[in-house]
N, C-alpha and C positions, 0 to 999 in steps of 0.2 A: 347629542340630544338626550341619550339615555339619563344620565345624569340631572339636566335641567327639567325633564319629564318626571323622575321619578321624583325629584325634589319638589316640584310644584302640586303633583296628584297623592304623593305619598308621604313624603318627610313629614308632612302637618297631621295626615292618617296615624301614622304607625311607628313616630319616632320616641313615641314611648315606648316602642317594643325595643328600637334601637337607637342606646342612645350610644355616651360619644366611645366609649368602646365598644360596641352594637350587642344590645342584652342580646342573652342566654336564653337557653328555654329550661323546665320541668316540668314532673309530672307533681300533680299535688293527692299524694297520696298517706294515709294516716301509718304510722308504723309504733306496731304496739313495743315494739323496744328502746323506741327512740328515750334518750337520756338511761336506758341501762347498759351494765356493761353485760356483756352477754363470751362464756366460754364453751369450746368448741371439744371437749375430752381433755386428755391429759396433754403435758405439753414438755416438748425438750429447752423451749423457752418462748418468754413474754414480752414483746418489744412496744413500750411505746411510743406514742409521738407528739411531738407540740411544734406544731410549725406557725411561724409566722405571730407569734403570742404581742408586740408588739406595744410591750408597757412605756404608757407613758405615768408614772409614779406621782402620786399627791406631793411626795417630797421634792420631787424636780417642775409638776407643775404648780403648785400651789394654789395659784388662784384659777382653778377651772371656770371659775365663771366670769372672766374678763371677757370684752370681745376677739381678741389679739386667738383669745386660746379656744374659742366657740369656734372663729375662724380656722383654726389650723384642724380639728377636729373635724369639721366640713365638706373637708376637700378628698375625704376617700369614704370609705362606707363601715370604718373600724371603730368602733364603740372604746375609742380611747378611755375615755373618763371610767368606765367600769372597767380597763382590761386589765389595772391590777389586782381587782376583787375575783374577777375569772379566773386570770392564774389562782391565787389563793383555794378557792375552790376546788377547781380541777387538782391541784395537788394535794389537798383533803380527802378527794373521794378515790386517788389513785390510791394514796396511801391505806385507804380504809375498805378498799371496796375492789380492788385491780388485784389481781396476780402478777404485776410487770416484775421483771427481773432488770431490766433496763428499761431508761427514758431516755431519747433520742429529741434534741433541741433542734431543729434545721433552721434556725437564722432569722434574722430581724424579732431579737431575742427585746430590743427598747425602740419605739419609735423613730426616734428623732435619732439616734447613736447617742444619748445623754448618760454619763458617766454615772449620775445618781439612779440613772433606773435601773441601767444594769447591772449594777450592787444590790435594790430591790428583789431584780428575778435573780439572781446568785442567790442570794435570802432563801428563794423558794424551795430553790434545786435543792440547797444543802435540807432542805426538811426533808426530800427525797431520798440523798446520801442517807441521813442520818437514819429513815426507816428499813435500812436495806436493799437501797435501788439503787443500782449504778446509774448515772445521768454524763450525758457529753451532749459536747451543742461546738456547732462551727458558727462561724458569723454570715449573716446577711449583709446584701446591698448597703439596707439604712444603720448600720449596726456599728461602721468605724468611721473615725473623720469627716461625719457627719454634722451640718450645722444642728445643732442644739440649743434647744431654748426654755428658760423658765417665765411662768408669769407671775413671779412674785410681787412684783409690783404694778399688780394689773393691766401690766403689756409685755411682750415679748422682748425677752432682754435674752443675749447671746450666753449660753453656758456651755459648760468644760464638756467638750464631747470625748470621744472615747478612742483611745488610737490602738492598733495591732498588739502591742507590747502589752496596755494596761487592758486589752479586750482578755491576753493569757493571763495574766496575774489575777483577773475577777472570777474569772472561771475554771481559775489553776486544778479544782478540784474535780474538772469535769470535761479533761479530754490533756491540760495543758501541763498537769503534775499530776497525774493518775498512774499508780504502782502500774496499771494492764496497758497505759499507753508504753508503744514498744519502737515506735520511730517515728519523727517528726520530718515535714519536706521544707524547705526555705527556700525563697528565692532570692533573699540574700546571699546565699551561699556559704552560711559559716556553717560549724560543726552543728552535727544535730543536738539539740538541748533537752536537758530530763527533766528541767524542771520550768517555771511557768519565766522564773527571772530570766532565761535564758533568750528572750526572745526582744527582737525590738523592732521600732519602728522600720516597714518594709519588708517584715517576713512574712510567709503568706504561713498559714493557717493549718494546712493538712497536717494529719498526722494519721496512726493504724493505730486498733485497740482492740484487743481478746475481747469478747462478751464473752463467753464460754467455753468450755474446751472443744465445741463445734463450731463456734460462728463469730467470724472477725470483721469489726467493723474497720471501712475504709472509710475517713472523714474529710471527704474534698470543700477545701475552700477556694472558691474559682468566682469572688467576688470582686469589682474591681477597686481593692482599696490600698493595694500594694506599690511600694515605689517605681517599679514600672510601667505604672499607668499612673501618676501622678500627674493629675493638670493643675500646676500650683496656681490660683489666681489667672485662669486665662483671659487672657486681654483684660483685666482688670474688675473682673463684675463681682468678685467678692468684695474688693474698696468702693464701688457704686453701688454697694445694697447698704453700705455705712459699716462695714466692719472695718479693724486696727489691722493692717497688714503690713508685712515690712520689708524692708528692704530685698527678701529673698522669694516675695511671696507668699509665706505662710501667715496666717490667721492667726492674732493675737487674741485669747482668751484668758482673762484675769491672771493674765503677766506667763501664760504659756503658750507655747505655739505648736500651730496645728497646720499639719498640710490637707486642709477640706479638697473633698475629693467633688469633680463634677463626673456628668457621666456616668453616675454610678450604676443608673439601671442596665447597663450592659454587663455581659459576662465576659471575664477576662482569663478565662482559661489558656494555659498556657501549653505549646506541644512540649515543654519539660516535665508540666504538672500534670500532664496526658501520658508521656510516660511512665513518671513515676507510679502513677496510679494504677495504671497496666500491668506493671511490675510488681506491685504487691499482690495486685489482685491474683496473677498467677502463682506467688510464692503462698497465698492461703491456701489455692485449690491444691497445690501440690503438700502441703502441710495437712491434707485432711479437714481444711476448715471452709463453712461456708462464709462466703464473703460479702458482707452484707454494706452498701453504698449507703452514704447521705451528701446531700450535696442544697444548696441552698437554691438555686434555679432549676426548673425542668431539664431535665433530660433529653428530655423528645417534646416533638408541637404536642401539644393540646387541644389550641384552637383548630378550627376550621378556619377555609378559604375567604370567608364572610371577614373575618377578624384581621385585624391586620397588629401583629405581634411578635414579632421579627424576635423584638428583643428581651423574650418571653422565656427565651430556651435558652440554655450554654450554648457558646457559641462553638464550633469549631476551627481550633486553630492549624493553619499549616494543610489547611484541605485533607484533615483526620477529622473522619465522624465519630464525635464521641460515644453515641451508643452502639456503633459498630465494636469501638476499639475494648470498651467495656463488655460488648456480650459476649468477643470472643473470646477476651479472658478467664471470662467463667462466671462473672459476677452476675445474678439470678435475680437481683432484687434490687432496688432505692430508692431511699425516703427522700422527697423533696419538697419544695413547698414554691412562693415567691408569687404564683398567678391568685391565689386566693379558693382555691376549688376543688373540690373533691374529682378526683379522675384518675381513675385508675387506669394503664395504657399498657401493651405487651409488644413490644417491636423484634422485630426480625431483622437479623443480619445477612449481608448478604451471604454468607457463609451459612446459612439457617438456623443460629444462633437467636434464643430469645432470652431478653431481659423485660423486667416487670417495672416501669415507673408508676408507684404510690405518691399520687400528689394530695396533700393535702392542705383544704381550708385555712385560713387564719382561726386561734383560738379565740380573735376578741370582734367576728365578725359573725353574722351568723351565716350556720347555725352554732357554733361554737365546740368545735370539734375534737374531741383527742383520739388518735388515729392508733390502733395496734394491729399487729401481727402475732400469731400465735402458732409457733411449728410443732409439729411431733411427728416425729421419720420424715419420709419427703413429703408429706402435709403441708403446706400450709394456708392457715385461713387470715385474713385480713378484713377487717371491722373496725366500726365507725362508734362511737361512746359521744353522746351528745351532753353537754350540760347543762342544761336545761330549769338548771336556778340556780340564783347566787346566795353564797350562805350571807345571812343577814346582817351580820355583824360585821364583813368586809366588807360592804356599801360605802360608797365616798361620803364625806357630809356633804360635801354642793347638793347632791339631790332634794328635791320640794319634795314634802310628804307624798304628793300624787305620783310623783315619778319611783319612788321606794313601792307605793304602795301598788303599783301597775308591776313595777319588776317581782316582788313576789308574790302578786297574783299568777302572773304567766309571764315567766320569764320568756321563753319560746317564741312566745305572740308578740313580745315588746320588740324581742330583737330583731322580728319581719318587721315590725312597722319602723324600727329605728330604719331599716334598710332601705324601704319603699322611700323613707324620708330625705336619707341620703342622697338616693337614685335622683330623685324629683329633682333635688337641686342641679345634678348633673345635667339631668335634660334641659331644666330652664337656662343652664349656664350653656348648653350647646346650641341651642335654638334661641339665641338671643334676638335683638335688635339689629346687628350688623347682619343676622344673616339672611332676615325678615326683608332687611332691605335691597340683601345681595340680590335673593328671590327674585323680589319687584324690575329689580332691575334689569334683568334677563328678558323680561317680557314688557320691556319699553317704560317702563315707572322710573323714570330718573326725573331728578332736581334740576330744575333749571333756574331758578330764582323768581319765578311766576308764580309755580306748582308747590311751592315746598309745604304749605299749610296744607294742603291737601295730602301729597304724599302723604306726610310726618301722616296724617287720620288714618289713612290708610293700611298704613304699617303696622300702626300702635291697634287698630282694628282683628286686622291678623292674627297677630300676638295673643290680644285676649280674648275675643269674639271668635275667634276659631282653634288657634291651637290650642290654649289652655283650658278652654273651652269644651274641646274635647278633651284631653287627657284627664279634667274628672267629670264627663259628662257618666251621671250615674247610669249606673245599668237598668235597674227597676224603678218603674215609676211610684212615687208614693203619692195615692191621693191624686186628682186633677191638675194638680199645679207643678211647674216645670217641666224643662223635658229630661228625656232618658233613652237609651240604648231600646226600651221595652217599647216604650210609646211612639216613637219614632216604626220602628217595628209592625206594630199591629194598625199604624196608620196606613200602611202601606197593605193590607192585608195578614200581616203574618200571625196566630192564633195566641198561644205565645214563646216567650224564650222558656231554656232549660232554668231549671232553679240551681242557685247556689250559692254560695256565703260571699263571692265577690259584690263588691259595692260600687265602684266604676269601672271605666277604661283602664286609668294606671291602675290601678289595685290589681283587676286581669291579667296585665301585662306584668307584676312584679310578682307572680305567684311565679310563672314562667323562670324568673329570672333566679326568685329564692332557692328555687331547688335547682338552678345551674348550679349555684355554690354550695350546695348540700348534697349535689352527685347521682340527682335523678330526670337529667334533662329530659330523656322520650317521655314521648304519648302517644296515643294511637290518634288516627284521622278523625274516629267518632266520638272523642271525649268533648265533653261539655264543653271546657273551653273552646277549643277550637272551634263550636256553632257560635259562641257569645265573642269571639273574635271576628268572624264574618260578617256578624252583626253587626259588629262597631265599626267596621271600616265602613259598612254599607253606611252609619248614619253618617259618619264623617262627611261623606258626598251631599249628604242633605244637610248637614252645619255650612260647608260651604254654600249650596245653593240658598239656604237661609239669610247670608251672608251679604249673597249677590256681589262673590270675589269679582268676579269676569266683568259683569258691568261696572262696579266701581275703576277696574282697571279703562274700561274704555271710555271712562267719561274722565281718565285724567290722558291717558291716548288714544287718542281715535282712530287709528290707524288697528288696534285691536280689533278681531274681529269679533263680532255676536256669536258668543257661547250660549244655547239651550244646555245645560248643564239640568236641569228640571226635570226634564223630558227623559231624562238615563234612568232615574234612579228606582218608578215603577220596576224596573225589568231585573234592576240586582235583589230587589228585596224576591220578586215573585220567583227569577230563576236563575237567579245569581249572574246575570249577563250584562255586561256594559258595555255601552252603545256608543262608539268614538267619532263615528263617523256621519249620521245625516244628520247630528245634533251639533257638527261643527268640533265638538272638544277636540279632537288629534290634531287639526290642520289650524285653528285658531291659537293654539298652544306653540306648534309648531312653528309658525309663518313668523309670529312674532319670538321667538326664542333666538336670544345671540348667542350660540353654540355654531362652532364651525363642522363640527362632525356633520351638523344636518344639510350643509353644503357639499360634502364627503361622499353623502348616499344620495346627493339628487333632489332634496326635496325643495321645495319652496312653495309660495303663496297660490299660487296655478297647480299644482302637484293634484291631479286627483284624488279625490280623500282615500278610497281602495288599493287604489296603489301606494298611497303611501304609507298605510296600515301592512300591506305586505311587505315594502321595504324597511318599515320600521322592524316588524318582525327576523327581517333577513338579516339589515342590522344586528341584532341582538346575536342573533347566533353566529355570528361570525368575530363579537368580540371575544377573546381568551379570558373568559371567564367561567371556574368550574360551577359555580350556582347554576349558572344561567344556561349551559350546556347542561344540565341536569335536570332543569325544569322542562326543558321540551313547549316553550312556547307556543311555537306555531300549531302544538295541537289544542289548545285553548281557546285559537283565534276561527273567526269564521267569516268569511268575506262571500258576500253573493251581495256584487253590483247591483245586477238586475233584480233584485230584489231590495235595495236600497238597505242591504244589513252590512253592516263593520260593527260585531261586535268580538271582547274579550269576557270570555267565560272566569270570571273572578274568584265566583264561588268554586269552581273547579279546579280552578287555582289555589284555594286556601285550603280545600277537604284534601286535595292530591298530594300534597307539596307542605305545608307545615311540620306534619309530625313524619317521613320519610323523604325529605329532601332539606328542608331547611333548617331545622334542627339539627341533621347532622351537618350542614356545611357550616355549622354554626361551634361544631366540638370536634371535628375527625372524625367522628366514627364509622362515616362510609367510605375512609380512605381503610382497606383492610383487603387489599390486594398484591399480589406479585412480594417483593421484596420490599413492599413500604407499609406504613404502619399499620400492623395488624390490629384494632383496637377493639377489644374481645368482640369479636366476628362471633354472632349467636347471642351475644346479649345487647351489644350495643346500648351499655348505658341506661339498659329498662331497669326500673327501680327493681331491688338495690345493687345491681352490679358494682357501682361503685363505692360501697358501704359495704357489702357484704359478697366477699367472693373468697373460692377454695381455690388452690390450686398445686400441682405437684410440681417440684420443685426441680425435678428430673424429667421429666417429658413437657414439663410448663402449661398441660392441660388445664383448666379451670374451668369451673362453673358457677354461678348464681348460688350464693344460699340463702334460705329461706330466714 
């Protein structure tokens, strides 16, 4: 029941909050450093970071402005077409404006794994080389034996991806043939190689490298693109997408063959490459050196219980937890990247050992991040360098003058709306028409071949007359004409809303989400949003009552019962209380809902509507779910029979539980208990914990800096 309930009263409310990865939240707060680099004293060294950089290069795509390549560009939230001008940039203003000593790569170094891009970012690195910056980069996921494509001919044509072997030869100068690299891991098993030839298809990636006479970096590659996890062509779906495959399985690419890896977004960490890793790490602490980790997946969860991300984090192989086996060795610190988001995390072993996971953002997403660390003694601070324009002359040519002219007006602003834009598409693509109709059909709306003209209204009603409907129903009313968040509002009595720069529902809902990825998800219960979010859900109820969902449902089933749906909505605007029960909503919903859970607990069509408000509540808590054990439903709900009230305290729900329940189930942060992850317990994510935090390197204390 829970499920078909919250999906019928909520999905159409709030699935702009959550879509199909279930947004984030942030705080939207102004930060007078954002886009400079900012230093902390002196320093025994300057580490920084590019994670996730993700070029797709003019030279490999060519014609950005096909459909084939608008399309592929669509389907995440990464500012492809600009991310080779961003790198460019960022590696302008390192050079000119950073104190780095080293640059640290952590993976998905070229979108697609395209051989021409990541010749491109080799291009960039060695301008770093050459200003006096050491740079190393291990590979990402999408980074070898990836399918690859160019649109030089205004569609997607298959090109030379990039395999293990020619990934060390590109970036020979920047981990794979570096005088300070000092040993290589294979899982091939041949001898370790000094130089980049040395390597070939099937070897994994690690290697150890001095940064300084104090701090050595361990470069784990635990991507899965090694011969060991090769799925050549399985069951055949690389020849049914139309690729040349042959006799062995491998992928033919302009007369070379490739074994395309599937699977990839798993981690393939191995308990050999968990080993070895182990074993350097302890031969650094016993060398005198700090030993500094990168690795191209999380470390440890990030996500909260809310997110379902399994395959988010390295895995552990052989039932050894990686961050155990690493904290015990001594390793203090690692840069990672792969989820997209600023979050910084401190775990605890069971042994009481803590290690610090720095995750960070993609550079071609916003807010467009370069990540460092800056030590001196057991100091160290870590900070967030935003950049916040692109130099002019790197602009792709596809751009319309409007589109140039928007990006160096405010680069910043463009890249939130490039994301909002993104986002949008993702929810439309989650809340399509099959699920509009899944909906309908839970609650007796099936096709029979009588009704279907009616359905199909119905659905396509939903769609747009309500859900999209809301998602940009504006916030403030302009003038007498249309509705709003406002008007809606003060019909009902309310004087009025908070003022602020959001402009609808999604807009609201994607401020939340921009500073998930920019590392400042809390808020407090009383910030603005949070009033213009209670607001929005309340009109939602009156979109649908506008709507007349409930009766259009009974006049294609009559067996629906008669929902007052009307009659609620005074009580949420005046005291935030929703009324389930003498208005019919819980047990109309209910009686017709085909979920067998609601057979489970008892309920049906005769079920008193009080009692079954109470067993729905009882329900909930009895599912194993930590959200929902965290919310404390039952104290929200109030039942008095004899008094003809079943109602849910909503607004109590949204001021209680947003900014100290649901937010964190939504990142970790209020898993910071016992032996599990501690995620700075005391800052929990308030801006800028995640951008700006100190911490000693030897006790692992930290705090917020300003």
């Amino acid at each position: 029941m829970k499920k078909g309930l919250i999906r019928l009263l909520v999905i159409l409310l709030i699935l702009s909050l959550l879509s199909s990865t279930i947004f984030l939240f942030s705080c939207k707060k102004k930060d007078k450093n954002y886009g400079k680099y900012v230093t902390d004293g002196d320093k025994d060294i300057s580490i920084g970071v590019l994670a996730d950089i993700h070029v797709m290069s003019e030279t490999q795509a060519v014609d950005m402005t096909c459909s084939d390549y608008k399309a592929w560009e669509a389907h995440g939230q990464k500012m492809l077409g600009l991310s080779e001008s961003i790198l460019k940039t960022a590696v302008d203003r390192i050079i000119n404006e950073s104190d780095f000593d080293v640059v640290l790569v952590s993976g998905d170094n070229a979108d697609d794994g395209g051989e021409v891009s990541h010749r491109a970012v080799a291009a960039e690195l060695k301008r770093l080389e050459n200003a006096g910056i050491k740079v190393y980069t291990i590979p990402g996921n999408h980074d070898i034996n990836n399918k690859s494509y160019t649109y030089a001919n205004g569609k997607a044509t298959l090109t030379n991806p990039t395999t293990e072997k020619e990934f060390a030869e590109i970036y020979a100068d920047f981990g794979y043939n570096s005088t300070d690299t000092s040993e290589f891991f294979k899982n091939a098993g041949t001898e370790n190689a000094a130089n980049a030839a040395g390597f070939e298809i099937g070897d994994n990636l690690s290697y150890v490298a001095d940064l300084s006479d104090k701090y050595r970096l361990i470069a784990i590659d635990m991507c899965k693109i090694n011969s060991d996890n090769y799925l050549i062509d399985p069951n055949g779906t690389f020849a049914a997408e139309g690729y040349t495959v042959d006799s062995e399985g491998y992928v033919l690419v302009n007369g070379e063959r490739y074994p395309l890896v599937s699977n990839r977004h798993d981690g393939a960490m191995t308990s050999e490459l968990l080993t070895w890793v182990e074993q350097k790490t302890k031969e650094a602490v016993a060398a005198g050196k700090i030993p500094v980790g990168m690795m191209h997946f999380p470390l440890i969860q990030h996500f909260g219980p809310l997110v379902q991300a399994e395959n988010s984090v390295v895995n552990d192989p052989d039932d050894r937890y990686v961050a155990d086996v690493l904290a015990d060795a001594g390793m203090k610190f690692i840069f990672t990247g792969h989820i997209h988001i600023q979050d910084d995390a401190i775990y605890t072993s069971a042994k009481g050992n803590k290690i610090l996971d720095i995750n960070s953002a993609s550079l071609c997403n916003y807010p467009t991040p370069v990540r460092y660390l800056r030590a001196k003694g057991e100091d160290a601070y870590v900070r967030t360098w935003n950049m916040n324009y692109i130099t002019e002359k790197y602009l792709p040519s596809y751009l319309s003058k409007a589109e140039k002219k928007s990006i160096k007006k405010d680069f910043k602003s463009y890249s939130v709306s490039y994301l909002d834009g993104s986002m949008l598409a993702k929810v439309k693509n989650k809340v399509d028409m099959d699920l509009i109709y899944k909906l309908l059909s839970k609650l007796g709306v099936k096709k029979d071949g009588s009704n279907d003209t009616a359905v199909d209204s119905l659905a396509n009603g939903v769609y747009n007359d309500v859900f999209l409907r809301f998602l940009k129903l504006p916030l403030y009313k302009k003038g007498n004409k249309g509705l709003s968040v406002e008007k809606i509002a003060k019909s009902y009595g309310v004087k009025k809303l908070p003022k602020s720069d959001y402009t609808d529902v999604f807009n609201l809902a994607m401020s939340f989400v921009a500073g998930m990825y920019g590392g400042d998800e809390s808020c407090s219960p009383d910030e603005t949003r949070v009033t213009l979010l209670k607001y929005s859900i309340y009109a939602a109820f009156k979109i649908i009552s506008d709507f007349d969902l409930f009766g259009k449902i009974k006049a294609i089933n009559p067996s629906f019962a008669t929902i007052d749906l009307a009659s609620a909505i005074p009580g949420l605007f005046k005291k935030g209380e929703l009324e389930v029960c003498n208005n019919n909503l819980l047990m109309g919903i209910v009686a017709s809902l085909d979920i067998s859970a609601i057979k489970k607990i008892g309920l049906n069509e005769n079920t008193n509507p009080y009692k079954a408000l109470k067993l729905v509540v009882e329900f909930a808590d009895m599912l194993d779910i930590d959200l929902l054990k965290e919310l404390d439903l039952a104290s929200y709900v109030t039942i008095l029979e004899r008094n003809q009230i079943g109602t849910i305290n909503l607004g109590g729900l949204i001021d209680g539980n947003v900014s100290s329940k649901l937010l964190l189930g939504l990142t970790n942060d209020s898993l910071a208990e016992g032996n599990e992850f501690a995620y700075l317990d005391g800052t929990e994510d308030s801006a800028p914990a995640d951008n700006r935090l100190k911490i000693n390197l030897t006790t692992m204390a930290y705090s917020a800096l300003k």
